[in-house]
C-alpha positions as a printed Julia matrix, in Angstrom:
86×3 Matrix{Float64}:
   0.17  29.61   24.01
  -3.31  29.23   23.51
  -4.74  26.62   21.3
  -6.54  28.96   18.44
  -2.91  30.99   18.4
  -0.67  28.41   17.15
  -0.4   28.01   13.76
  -0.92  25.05   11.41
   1.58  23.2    10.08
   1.1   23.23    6.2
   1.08  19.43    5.07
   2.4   19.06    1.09
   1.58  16.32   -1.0
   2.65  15.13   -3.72
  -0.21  13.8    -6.5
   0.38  11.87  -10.15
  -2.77  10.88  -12.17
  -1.64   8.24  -14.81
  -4.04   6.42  -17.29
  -4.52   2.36  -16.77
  -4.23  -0.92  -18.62
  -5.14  -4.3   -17.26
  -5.66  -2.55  -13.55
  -2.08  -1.59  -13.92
  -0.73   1.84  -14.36
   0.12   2.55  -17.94
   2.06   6.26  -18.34
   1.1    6.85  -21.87
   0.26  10.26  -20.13
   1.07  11.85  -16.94
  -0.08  14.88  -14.73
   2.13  15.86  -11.91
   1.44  18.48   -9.15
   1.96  19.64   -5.65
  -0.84  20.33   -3.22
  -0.63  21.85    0.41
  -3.38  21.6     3.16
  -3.45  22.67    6.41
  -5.83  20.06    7.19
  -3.83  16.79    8.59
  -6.48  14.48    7.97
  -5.95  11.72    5.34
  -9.12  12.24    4.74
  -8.8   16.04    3.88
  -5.96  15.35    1.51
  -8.0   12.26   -0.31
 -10.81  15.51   -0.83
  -8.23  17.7    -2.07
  -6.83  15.3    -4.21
  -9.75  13.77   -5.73
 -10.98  17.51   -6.29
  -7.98  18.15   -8.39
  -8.44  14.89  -10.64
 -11.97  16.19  -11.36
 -13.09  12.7    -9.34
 -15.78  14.37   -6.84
 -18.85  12.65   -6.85
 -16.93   9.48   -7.93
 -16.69   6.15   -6.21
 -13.14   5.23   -5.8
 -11.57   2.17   -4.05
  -8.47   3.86   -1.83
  -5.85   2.19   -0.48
  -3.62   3.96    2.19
   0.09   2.54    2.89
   1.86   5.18    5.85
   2.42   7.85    3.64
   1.48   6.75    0.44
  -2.24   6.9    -1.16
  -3.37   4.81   -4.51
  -7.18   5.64   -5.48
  -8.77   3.83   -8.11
 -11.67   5.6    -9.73
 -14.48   2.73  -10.63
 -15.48   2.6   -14.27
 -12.78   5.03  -15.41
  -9.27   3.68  -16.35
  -7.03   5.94  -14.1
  -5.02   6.01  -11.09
  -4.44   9.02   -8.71
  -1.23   8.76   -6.27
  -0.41  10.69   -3.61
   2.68  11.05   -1.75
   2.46  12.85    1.05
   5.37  14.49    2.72
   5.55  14.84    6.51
């Protein structure tokens, strides 16, 4: 089958935005969702996910475990995790 026939697997990920205190996350509130992509770039999903936060344009510290994302917006006390599911 030619490569521009087969279809994309969708990729769906998981996302939580949580407020901070002390650098650690706090849960006084919570916002829970779940994205898709059919980009399977870790780098498409940080995009997606940062676009849904409302963090574009923001500098953000990210750290990436397997299948697990934390980012860190600077000067704003929030965290954004991302779970994504293979």
């Amino acid at each position: 089958m030619p490569a521009n026939n087969r279809r994309k697997k969708m990729i769906t990920f998981n996302i939580e935005i949580t407020d901070t205190f002390n650098g650690e996350s706090n849960y006084s509130w919570v916002k829970r969702d779940q994205l898709t992509t059919k980009k399977p770039s870790r780098r498409a999903i940080v995009q997606k996910a940062k676009a849904w936060a409302g963090f574009t344009g923001i500098r953000c510290d990210v750290d990436r475990h397997d299948s697990f994302i934390i980012i860190k917006p600077r000067g704003l006390c929030q965290i954004l995790f991302i779970n994504i599911e293979y």
